[in-house]
C-alpha positions as CSV (number, residue, x, y, z in Angstrom):
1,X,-39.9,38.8,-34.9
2,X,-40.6,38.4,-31.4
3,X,-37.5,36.8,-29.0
4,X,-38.5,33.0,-28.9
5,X,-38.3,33.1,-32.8
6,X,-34.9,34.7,-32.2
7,X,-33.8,32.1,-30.4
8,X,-35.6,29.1,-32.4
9,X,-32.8,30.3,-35.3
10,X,-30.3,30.4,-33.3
11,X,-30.8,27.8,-30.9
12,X,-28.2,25.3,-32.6
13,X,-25.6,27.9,-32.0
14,X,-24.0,29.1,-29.2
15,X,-25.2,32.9,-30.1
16,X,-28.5,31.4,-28.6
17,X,-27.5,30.2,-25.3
18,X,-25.3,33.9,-24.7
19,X,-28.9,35.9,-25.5
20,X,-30.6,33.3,-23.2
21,X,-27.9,33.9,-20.3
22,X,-27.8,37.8,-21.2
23,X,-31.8,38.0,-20.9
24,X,-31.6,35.8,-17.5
25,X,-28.6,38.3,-16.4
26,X,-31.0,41.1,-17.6
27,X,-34.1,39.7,-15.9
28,X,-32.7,39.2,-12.6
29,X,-30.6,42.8,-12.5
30,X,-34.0,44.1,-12.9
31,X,-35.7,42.6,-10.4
32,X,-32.6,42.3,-7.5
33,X,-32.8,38.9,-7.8
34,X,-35.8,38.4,-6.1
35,X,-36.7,35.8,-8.5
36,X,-33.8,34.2,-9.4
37,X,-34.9,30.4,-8.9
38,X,-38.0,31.6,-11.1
39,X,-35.8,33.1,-13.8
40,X,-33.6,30.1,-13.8
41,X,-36.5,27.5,-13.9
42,X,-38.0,29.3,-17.2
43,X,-34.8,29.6,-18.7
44,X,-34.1,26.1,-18.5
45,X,-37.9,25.3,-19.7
46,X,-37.9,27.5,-22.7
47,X,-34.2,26.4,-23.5
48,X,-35.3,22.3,-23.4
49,X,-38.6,23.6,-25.4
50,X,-36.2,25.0,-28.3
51,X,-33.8,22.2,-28.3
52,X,-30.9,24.1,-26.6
53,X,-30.9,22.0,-23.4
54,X,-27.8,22.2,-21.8
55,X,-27.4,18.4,-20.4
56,X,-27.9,16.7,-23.3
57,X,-27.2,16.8,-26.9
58,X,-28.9,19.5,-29.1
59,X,-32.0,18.1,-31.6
60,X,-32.0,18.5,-34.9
């Protein structure tokens, strides 16, 4: 089970949004945040794809 499918089942919890902040943590520790406003962006894009956007209420 790769990490998107982690998150799909989780995605109505908060236990989804903490992995998504821990990989974004973990992303940019790696790189110095060189990329940060790339790492953001993604996060944000894969978060809306699996229904955990942040702004607005969750789908079913």
């Amino acid at each position: 089970m790769g990490i998107f499918d982690k998150f799909k089942h989780q995605a109505k919890g908060s236990k989804g949004k903490d992995m998504s902040d821990a990989a974004e943590r973990k992303v940019n520790e790696k790189t110095g945040n060189k990329h940060e406003s790339h790492v953001d962006d993604a996060q944000q894009r894969v978060e809306g794809q699996l229904g955990m956007d942040r702004d607005g209420p969750e789908r079913p």
